[in-house]
LOVEXMI-601132 format. One line per field, with one value per atom (N, C-alpha, C, CB): residue in three letters; x, y, z. Coordinates in pm, whole numbers, plus 32768, in hexadecimal, padded with zeros to 4 digits. Glycine has a CB too. Layout:
<recs>
residu: [ALA, ...] .
xx: [X, ...] .
yy: [Y, ...] .
zz: [Z, ...] .
</recs>
This chain:
<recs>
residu: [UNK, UNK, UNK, UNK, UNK, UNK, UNK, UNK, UNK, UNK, UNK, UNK, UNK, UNK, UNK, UNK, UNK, UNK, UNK, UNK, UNK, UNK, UNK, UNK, UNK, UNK, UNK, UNK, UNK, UNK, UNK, UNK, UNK, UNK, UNK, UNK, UNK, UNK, UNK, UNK, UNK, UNK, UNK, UNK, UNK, UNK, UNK, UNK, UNK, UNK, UNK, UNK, UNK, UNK, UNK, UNK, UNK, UNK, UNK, UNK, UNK, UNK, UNK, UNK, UNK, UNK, UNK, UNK, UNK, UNK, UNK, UNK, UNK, UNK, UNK, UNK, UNK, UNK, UNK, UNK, UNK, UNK, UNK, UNK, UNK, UNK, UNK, UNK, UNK, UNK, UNK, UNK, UNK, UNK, UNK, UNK, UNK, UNK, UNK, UNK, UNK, UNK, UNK, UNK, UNK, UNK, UNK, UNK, UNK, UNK, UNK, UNK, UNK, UNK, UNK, UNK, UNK, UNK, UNK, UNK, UNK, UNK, UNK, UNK, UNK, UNK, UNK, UNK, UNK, UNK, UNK, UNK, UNK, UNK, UNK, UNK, UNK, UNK, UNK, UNK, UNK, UNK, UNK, UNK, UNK, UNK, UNK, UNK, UNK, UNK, UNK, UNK, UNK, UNK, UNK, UNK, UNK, UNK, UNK, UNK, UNK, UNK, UNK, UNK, UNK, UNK, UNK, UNK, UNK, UNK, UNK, UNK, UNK, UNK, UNK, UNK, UNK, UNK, UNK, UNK, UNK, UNK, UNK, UNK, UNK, UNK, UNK, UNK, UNK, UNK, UNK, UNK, UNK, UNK, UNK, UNK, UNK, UNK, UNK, UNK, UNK, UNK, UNK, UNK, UNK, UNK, UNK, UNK, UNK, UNK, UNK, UNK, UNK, UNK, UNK, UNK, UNK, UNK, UNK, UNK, UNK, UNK, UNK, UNK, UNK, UNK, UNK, UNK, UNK, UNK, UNK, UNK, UNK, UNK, UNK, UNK, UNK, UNK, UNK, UNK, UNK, UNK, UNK, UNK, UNK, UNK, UNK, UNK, UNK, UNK, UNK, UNK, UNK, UNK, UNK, UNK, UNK, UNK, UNK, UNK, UNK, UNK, UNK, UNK, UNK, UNK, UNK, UNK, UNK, UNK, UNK, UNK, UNK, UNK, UNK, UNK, UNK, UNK, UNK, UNK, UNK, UNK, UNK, UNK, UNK, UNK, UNK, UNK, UNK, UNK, UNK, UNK, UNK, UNK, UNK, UNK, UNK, UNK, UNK, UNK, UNK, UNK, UNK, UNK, UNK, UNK, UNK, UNK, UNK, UNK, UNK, UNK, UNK, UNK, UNK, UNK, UNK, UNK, UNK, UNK, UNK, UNK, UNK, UNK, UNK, UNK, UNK, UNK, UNK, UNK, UNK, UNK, UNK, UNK, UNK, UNK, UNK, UNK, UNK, UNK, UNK, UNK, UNK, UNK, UNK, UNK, UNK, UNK, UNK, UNK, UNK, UNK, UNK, UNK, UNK, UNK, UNK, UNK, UNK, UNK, UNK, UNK, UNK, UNK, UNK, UNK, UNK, UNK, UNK, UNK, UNK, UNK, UNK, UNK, UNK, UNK, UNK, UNK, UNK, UNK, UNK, UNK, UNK, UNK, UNK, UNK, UNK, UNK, UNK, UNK, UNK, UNK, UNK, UNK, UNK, UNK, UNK, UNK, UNK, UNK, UNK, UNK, UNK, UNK, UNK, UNK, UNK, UNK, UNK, UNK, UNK, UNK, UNK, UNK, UNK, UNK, UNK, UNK, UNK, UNK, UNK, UNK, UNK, UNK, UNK, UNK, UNK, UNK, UNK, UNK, UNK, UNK, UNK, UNK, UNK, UNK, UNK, UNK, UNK, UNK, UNK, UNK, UNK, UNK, UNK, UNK, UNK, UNK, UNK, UNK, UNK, UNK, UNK, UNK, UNK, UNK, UNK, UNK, UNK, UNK, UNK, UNK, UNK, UNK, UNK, UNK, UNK, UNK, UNK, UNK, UNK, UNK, UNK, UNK, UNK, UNK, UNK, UNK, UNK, UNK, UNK, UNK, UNK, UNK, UNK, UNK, UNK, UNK, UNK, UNK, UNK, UNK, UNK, UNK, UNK, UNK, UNK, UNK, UNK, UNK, UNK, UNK, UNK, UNK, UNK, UNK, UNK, UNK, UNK, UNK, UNK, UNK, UNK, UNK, UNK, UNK, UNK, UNK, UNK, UNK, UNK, UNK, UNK, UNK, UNK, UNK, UNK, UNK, UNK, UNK, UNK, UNK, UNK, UNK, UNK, UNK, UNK, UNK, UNK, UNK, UNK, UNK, UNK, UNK, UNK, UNK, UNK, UNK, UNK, UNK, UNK, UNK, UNK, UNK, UNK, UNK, UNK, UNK, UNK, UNK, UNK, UNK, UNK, UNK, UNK, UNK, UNK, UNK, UNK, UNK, UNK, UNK, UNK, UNK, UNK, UNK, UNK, UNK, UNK, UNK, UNK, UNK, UNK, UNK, UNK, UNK, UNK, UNK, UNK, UNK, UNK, UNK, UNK, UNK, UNK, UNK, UNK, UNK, UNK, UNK, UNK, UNK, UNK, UNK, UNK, UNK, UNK, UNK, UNK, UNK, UNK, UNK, UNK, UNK, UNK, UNK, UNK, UNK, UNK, UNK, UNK, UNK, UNK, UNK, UNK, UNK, UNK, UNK, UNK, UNK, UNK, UNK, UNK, UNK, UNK, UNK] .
xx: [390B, 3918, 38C7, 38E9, 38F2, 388A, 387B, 38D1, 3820, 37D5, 373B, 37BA, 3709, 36A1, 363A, 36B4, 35F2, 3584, 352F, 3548, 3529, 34E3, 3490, 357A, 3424, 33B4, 33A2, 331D, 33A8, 3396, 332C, 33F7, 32CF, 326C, 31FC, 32A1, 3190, 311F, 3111, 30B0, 3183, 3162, 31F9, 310B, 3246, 32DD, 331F, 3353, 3373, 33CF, 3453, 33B9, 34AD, 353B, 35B1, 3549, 35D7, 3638, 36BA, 361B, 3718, 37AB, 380A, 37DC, 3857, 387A, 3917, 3831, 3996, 3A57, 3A2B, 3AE6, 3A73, 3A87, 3B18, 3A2D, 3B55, 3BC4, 3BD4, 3BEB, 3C40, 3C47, 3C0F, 3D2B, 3C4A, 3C29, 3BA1, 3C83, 3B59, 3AD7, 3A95, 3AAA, 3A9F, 3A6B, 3A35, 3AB2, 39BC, 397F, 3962, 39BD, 392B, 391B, 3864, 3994, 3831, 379D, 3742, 3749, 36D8, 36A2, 361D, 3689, 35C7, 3567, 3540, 34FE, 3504, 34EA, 3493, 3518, 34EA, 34D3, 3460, 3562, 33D0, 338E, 33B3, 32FB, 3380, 33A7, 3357, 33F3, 32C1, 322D, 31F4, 31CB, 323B, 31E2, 31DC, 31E9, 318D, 31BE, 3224, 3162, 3218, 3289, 3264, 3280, 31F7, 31A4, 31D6, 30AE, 31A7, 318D, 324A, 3126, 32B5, 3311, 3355, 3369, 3329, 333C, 32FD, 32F7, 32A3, 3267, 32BC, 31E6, 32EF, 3342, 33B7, 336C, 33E7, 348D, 3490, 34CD, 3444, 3427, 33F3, 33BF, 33B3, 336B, 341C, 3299, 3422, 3495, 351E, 34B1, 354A, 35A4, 35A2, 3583, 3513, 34F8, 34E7, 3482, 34A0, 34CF, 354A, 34A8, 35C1, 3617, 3683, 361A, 364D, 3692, 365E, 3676, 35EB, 35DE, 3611, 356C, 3639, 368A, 3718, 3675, 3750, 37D0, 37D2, 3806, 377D, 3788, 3756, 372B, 3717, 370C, 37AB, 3697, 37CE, 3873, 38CA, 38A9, 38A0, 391F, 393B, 39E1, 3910, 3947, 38FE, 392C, 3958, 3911, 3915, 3966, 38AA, 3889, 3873, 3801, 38AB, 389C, 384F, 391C, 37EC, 37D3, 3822, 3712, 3884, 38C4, 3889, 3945, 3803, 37CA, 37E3, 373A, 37B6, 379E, 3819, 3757, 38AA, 38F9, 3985, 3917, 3976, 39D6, 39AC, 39E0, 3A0E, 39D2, 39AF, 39FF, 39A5, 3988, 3910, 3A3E, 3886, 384F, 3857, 37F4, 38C2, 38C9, 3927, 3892, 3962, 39EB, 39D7, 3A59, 39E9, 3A0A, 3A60, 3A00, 3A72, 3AE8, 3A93, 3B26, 3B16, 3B28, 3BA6, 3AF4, 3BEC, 3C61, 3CF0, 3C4C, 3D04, 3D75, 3D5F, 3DA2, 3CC5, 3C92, 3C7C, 3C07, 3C8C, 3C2E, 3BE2, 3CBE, 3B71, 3B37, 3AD6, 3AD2, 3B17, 3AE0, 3A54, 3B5A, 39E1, 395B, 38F9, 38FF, 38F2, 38C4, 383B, 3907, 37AE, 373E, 36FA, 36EA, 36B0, 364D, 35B9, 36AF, 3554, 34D1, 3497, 346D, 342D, 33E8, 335E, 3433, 32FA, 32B6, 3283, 3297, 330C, 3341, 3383, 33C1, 33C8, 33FB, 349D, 33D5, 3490, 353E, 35AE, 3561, 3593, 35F8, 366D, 35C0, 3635, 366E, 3694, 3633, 36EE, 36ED, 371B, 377D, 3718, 3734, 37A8, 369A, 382D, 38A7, 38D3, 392A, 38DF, 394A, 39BB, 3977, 39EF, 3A9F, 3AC6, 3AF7, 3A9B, 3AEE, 3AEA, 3AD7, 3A63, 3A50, 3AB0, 39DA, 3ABD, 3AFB, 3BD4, 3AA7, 3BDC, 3C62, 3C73, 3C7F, 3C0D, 3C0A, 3C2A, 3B9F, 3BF9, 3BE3, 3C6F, 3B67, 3C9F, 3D3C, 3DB3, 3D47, 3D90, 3DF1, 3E01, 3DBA, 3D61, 3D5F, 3D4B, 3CE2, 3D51, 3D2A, 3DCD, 3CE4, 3DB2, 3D5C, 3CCA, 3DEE, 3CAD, 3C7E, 3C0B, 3CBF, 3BE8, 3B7D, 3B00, 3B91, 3A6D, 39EE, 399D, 39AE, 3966, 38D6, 3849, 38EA, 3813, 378A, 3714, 375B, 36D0, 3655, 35E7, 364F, 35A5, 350C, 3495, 34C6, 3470, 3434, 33CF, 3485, 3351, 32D4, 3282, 32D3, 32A3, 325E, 31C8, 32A8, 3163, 30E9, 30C0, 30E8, 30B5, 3085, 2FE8, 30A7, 2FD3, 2F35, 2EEB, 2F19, 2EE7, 2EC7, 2E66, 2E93, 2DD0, 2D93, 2D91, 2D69, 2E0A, 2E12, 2E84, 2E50, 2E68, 2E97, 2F19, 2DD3, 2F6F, 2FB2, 2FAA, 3042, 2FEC, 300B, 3034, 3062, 3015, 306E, 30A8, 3015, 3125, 3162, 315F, 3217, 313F, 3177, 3189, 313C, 31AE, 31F4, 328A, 31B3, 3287, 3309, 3342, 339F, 339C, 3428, 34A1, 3442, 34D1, 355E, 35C1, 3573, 362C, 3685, 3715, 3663, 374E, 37F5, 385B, 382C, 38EA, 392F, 3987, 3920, 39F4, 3A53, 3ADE, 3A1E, 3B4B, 3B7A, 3B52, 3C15, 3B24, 3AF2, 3B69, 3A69, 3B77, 3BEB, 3B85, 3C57, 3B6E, 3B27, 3B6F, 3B25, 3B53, 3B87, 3B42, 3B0A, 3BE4, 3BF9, 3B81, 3C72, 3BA5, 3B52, 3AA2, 3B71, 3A8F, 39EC, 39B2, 39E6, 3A18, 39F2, 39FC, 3A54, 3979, 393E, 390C, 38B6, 3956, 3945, 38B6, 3990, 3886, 37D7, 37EC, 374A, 384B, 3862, 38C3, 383F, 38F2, 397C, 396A, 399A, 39C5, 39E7, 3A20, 3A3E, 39F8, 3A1C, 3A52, 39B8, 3ACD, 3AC0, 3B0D, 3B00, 3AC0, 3AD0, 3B79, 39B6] .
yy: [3EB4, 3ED1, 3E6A, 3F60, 3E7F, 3DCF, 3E29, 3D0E, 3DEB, 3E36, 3DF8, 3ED2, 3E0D, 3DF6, 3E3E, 3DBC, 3E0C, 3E58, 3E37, 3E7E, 3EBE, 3E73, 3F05, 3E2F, 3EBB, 3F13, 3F40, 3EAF, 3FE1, 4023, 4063, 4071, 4020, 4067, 4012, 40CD, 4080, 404D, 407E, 4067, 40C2, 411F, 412F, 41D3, 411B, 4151, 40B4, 41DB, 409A, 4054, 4052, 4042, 4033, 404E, 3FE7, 402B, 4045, 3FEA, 400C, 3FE7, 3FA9, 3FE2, 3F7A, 3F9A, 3FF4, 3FDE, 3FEF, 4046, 3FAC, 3FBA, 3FB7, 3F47, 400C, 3FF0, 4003, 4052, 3FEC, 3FD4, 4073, 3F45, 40B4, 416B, 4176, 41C7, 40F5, 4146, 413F, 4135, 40F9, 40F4, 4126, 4071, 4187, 4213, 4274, 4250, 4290, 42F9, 42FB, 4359, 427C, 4275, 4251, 41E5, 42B9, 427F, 426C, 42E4, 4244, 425D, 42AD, 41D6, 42CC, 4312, 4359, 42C0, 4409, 4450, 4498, 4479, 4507, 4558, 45C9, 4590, 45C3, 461B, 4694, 460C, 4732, 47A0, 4808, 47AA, 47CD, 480A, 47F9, 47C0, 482A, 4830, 4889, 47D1, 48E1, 4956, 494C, 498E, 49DA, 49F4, 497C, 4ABC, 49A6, 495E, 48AF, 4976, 4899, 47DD, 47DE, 4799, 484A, 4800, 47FF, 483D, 488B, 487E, 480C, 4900, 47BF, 474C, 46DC, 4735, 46C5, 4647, 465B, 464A, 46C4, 46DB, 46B4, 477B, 46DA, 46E7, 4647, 4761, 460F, 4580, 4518, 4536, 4544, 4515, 44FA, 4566, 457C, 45AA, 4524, 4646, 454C, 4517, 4478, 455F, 4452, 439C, 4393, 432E, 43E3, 43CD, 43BE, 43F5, 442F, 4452, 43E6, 44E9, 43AE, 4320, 42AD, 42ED, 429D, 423A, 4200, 422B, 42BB, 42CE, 42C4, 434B, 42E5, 42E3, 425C, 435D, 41FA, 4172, 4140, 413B, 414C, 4146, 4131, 41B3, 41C0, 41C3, 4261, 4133, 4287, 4320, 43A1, 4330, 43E3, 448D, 44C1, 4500, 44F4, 4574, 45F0, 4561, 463F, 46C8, 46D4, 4714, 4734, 4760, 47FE, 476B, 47E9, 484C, 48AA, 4809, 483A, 489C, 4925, 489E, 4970, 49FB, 4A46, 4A3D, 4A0B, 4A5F, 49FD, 4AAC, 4993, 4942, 491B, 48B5, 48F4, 4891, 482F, 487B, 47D2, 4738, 4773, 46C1, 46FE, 4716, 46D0, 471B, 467A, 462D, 4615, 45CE, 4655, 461A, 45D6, 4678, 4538, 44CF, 4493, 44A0, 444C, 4460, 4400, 450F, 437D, 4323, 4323, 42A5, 42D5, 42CE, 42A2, 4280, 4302, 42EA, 4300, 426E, 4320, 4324, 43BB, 42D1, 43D1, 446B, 4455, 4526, 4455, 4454, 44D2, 43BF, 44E6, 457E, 453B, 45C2, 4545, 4507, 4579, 44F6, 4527, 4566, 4545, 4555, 459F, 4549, 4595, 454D, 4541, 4547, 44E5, 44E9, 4563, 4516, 4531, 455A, 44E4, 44B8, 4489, 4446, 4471, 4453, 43F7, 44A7, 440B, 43AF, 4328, 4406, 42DF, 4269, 4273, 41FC, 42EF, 4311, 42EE, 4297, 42BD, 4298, 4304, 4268, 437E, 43FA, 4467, 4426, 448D, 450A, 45AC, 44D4, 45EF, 467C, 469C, 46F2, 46AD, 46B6, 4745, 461C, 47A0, 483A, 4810, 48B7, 485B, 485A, 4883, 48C8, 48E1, 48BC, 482E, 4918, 47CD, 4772, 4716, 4759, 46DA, 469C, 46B9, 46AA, 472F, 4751, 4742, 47E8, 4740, 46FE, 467E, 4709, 4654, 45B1, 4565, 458D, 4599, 45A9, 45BE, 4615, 462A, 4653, 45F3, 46CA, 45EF, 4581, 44F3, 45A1, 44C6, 4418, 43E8, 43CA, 4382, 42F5, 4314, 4242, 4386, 43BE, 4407, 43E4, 43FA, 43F7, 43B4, 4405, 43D1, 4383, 43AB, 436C, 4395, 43B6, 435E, 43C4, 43BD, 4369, 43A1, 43A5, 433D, 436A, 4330, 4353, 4392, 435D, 436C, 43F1, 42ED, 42F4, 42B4, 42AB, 42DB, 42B5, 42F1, 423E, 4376, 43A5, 43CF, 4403, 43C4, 43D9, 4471, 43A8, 44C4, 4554, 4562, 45B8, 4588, 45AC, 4666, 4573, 466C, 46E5, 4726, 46CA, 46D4, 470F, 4767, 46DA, 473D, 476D, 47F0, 46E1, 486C, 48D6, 4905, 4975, 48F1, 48D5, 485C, 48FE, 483A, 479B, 476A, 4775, 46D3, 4691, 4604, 4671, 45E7, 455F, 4501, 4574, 4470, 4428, 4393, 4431, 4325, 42C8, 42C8, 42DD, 4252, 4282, 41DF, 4310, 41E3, 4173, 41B9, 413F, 4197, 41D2, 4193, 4193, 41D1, 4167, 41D5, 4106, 416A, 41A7, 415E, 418A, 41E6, 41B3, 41DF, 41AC, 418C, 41A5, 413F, 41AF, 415C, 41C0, 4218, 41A4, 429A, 42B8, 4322, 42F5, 431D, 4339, 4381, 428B, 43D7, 4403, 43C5, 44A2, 438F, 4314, 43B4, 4228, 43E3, 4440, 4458, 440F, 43B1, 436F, 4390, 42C6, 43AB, 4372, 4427, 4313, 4490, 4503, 456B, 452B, 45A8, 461E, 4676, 45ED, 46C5, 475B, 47A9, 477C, 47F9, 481D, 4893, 4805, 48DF, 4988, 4990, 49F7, 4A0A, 4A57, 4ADC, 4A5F, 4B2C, 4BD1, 4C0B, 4BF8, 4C3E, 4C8A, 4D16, 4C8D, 4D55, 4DB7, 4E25, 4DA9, 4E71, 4ED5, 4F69, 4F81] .
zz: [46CD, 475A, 47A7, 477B, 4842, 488A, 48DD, 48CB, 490D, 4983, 49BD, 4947, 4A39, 4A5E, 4A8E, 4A91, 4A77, 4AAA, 4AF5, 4A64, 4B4A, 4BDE, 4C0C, 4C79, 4C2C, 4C35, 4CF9, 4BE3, 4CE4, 4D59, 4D45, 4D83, 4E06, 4DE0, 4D9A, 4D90, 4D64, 4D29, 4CA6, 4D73, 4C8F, 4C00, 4BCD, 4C1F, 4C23, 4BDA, 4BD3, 4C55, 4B76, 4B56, 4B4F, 4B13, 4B62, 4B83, 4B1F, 4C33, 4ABA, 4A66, 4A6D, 49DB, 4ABF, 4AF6, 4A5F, 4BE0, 4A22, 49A2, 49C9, 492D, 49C5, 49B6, 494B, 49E8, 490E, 4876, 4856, 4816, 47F5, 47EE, 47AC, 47A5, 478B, 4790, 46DC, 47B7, 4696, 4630, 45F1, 45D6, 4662, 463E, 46B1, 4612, 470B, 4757, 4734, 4788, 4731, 46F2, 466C, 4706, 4659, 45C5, 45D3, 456D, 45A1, 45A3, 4513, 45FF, 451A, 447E, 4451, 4444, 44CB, 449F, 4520, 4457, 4520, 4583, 45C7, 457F, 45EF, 464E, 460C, 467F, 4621, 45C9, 45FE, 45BB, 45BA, 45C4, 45BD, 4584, 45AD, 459D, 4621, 4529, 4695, 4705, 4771, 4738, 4791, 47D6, 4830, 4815, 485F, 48C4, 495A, 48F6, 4965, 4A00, 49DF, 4A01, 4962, 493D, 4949, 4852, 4932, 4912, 49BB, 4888, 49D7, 4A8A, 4AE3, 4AD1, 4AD4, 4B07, 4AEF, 4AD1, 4A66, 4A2A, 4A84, 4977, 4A6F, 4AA2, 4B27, 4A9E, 4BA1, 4C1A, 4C4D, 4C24, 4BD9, 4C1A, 4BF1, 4B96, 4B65, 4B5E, 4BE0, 4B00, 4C20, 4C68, 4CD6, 4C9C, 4D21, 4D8F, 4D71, 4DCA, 4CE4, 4CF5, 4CF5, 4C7E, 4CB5, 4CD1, 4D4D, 4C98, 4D9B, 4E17, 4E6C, 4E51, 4E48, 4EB5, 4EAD, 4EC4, 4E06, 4E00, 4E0D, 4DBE, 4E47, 4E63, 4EF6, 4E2C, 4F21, 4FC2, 4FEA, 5011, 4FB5, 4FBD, 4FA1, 4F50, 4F62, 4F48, 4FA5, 4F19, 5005, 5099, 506A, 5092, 5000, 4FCD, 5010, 4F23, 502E, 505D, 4FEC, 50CE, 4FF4, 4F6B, 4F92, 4F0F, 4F1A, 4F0C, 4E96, 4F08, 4E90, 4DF9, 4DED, 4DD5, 4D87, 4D59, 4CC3, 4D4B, 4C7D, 4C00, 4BFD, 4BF7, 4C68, 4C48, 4C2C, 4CB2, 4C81, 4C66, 4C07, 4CFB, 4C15, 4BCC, 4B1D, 4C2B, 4AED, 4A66, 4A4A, 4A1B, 4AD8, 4AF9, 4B82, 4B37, 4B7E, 4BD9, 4C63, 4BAE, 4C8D, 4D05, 4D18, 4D17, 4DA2, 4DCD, 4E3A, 4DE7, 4E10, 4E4F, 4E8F, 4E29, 4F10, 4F51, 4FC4, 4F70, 4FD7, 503D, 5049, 502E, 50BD, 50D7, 5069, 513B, 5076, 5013, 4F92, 5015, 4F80, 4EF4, 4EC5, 4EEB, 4E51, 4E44, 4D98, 4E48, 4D8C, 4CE7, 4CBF, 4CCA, 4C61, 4C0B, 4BD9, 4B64, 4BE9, 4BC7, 4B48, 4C77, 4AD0, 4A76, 4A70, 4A0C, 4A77, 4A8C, 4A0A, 4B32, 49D1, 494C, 498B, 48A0, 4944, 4970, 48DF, 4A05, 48DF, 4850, 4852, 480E, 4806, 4802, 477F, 482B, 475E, 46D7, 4709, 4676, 46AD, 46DC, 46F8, 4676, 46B8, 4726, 46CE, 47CD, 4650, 460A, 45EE, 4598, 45C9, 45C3, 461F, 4585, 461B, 46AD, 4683, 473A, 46B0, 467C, 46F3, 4679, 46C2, 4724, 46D5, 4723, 4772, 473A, 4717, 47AC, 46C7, 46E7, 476E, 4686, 47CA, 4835, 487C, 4890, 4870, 48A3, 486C, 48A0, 47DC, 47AD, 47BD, 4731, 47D8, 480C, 48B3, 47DD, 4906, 4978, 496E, 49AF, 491C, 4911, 48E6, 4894, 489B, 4864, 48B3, 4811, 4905, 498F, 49F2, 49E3, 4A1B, 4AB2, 4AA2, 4B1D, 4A11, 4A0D, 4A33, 4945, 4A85, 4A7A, 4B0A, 4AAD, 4B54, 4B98, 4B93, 4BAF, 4B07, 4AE4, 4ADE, 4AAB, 4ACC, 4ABD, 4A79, 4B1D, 4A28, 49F4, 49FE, 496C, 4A4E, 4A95, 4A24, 4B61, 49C6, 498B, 49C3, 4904, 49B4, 49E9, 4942, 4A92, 4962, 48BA, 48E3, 482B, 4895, 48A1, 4901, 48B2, 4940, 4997, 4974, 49C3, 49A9, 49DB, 49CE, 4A67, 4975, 499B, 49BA, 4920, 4A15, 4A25, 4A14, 4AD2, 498C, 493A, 4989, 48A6, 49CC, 4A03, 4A71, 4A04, 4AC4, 4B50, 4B29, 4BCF, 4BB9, 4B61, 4C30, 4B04, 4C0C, 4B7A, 4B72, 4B5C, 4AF5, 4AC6, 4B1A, 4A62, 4B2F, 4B92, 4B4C, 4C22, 4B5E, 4B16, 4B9B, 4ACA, 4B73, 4BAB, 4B5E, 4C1D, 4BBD, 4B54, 4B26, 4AE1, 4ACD, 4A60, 4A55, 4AB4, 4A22, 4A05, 4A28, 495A, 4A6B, 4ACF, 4A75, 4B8F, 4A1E, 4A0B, 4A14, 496A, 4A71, 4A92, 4A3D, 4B3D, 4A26, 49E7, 4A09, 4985, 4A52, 4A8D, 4A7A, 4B06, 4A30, 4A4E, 49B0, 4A86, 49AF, 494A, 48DF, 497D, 486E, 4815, 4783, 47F1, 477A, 46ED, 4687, 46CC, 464B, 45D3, 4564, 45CD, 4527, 44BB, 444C, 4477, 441C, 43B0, 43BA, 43C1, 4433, 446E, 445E, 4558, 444C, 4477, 43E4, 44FB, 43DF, 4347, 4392, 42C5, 4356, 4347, 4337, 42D1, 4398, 4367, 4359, 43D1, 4394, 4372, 436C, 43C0, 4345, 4318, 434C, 426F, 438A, 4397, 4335, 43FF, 42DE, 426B, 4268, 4224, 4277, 42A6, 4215, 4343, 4231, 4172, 41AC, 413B] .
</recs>
């Protein structure tokens, strides 16, 4: 994938990634899973908002739809509309943790799709609650879950 990187800010970085579909959503190392509820509410939230600035630097109006949709940002300039998938980390982002409804969003509405990671974020453990800031911004648009790139972590088993 090509891409650049360009630093927003004093702490955040910004890596705008086309990738070609069948190499969309293919990462290599992740998303940890040992962090409270508060540390993961800080990531998600610092996440959202680097994102939503880098969409509205864009020309884009945002919505955050998280709470009630399966994608957290609906994006939208003229003539445009993008389903916005956001992942925050404190890892290097190689890896991401996608629902099945997310990944069947992603399936439905591409080529209209995005996935914005924020990797390398900043948690500050001491302050209560946690507070994130920082990161590596990297967008990927137009974004396509590449089949190949995606394992299974649970199953519904039903007796």
């Amino acid at each position: 994938m090509q891409g650049t990187t360009h630093r927003i800010g004093k702490t955040c970085a910004a890596r705008v990634v086309w990738a070609p579909p069948a190499l969309a959503g293919r990462r290599r190392a992740g998303q940890r899973t040992r962090l409270s509820q508060a540390e993961r509410t800080a990531i998600e939230s610092h996440a959202v908002r680097v994102a939503s600035d880098h969409l509205i630097r864009q020309g884009f109006t945002i919505r955050d739809v998280g709470a009630t949709e399966s994608y957290d940002l609906d994006a939208r300039r003229t003539g445009e509309r993008l389903f916005v998938e956001v992942k925050g980390t404190t890892s290097a982002g190689e890896q991401v943790i996608l629902t099945k409804n997310e990944v069947d969003l992603n399936r439905s509405e591409h080529p209209h799709t995005m996935l914005v990671v924020v990797s390398r974020i900043h948690l500050d453990h001491a302050a209560s609650p946690p507070r994130a800031s920082g990161g590596v911004l990297e967008v990927t648009h137009p974004w396509l879950v590449a089949e190949t790139a995606l394992e299974p972590i649970s199953y519904r088993y039903t007796r």
